[in-house]
Structure formats: structure tokens, C-alpha cells
C-alpha positions, 0 to 999 in steps of 0.5 A, spaced: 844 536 455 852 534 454 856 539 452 863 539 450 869 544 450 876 542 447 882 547 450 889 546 451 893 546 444 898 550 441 904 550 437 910 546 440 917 543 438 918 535 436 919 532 444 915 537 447 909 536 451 902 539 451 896 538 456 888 538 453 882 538 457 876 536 455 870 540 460 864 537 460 858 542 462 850 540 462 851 533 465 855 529 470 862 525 465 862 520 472 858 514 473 855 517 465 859 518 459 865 514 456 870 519 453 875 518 447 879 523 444 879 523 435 884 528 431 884 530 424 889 532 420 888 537 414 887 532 409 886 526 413 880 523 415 879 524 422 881 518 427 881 515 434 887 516 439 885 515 446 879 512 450 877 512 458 871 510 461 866 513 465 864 508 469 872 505 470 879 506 470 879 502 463 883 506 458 885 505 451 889 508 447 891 507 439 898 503 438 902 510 434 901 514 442 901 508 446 907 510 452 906 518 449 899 520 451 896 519 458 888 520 458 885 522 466 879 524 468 878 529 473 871 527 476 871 534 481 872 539 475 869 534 470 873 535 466 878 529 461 885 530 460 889 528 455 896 529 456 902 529 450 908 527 452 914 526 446 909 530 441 912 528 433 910 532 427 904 527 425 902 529 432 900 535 427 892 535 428 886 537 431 884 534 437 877 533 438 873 529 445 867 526 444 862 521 447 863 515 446 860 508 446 864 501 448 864 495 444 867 490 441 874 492 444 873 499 440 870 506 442 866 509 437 862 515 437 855 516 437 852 519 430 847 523 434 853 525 439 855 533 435 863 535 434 865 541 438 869 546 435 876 542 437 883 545 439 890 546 434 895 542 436 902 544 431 908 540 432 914 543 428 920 546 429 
């Protein structure tokens, strides 16, 4: 069974840069699994922000992070990045990975697929 672990958040100042990782465990993301980024800031309801095929090099990323932030995958570690780059204060958020399905041009996550624990991102001077 997919388990996911979210890592890699912290406190950073407007315009700095932050990598999370995605590790994958119980199964194989490669040839598998569609993964997609979400965040949720305090108060917010929770949103997509970045998406990448397990089946391609397809990504896509929302409009407000797009030139920002760089999804990848690792397929040796099984692991998926999300690399940040230029963070700004509404980046404030916890960010969750997640399976995810395609269709329709948009990413979506599975009802049946749980939340993992997510990890803090802070972008505040």
C-alpha cells in the first residue's frame, strides 16, 4: 500500500528558496502513480499547486507558482521534489503530496487516497 512522507519545510524569508520531498514507500511511483502537490493555509480551504505524471514528463503547475516552483521526480529514490523558488508570504501554507488521477486537464485526488501529516512552509521576514 502507497505511503506518503511529506519533509523539507521551514521558516524562509520573501525570495528564498525551499526544497520538499515527497518519499514514497509500500509501492513503486514510477510506471504507478500520478503525484500532485496541495497546500493549506490556516483558514484556507486546501488547494492544488503543482502536478507530475508517473507515466511521463507531463507537469502542471497553477498560474500563481508557475516560473516559481519546479515539481521532479527521482524515480531511483522514489521520491518527488517540489522545488520553491522566489517564495512570497501567501506561500504561507501547509504542503501536502497526495495520489492523484488526470483528467480533463486537471489533477484531482482520489477520495479513497488519505492526507499525510504535510510539512509547514513560513515565508515571513
Amino acid at each position: 500500500q502507497l505511503q506518503l512522507a511529506e519533509s523539507g519545510g521551514g521558516l524562509v524569508q520573501p525570495g528564498g528558496s525551499l526544497r520538499l520531498s515527497c518519499a514514497a514507500s509500500g509501492a513503486t511511483l514510477d510506471g504507478n502513480y500520478n503525484i500532485g502537490w496541495f497546500r493549506q493555509a490556516s483558514g484556507n480551504e486546501r488547494e492544488k499547486v503543482a502536478y507530475i505524471s508517473g507515466f511521463s514528463s507531463m507537469t502542471h503547475y497553477i498560474d500563481s507558482v508557475k516560473g516559481r516552483f519546479t515539481i521532479s521526480k527521482d524515480n531511483a529514490k522514489n521520491t518527488v521534489y517540489l522545488q520553491m523558488n522566489n517564495l512570497k508570504p501567501e506561500d504561507t501554507a501547509v504542503y501536502y503530496c497526495a495520489p492523484c488521477y488526470y483528467v480533463g486537464g486537471d489533477w484531482y485526488k482520489p477520495d479513497f487516497a488519505s492526507w499525510g501529516q504535510g510539512t509547514q512552509v513560513t515565508v515571513s521576514s
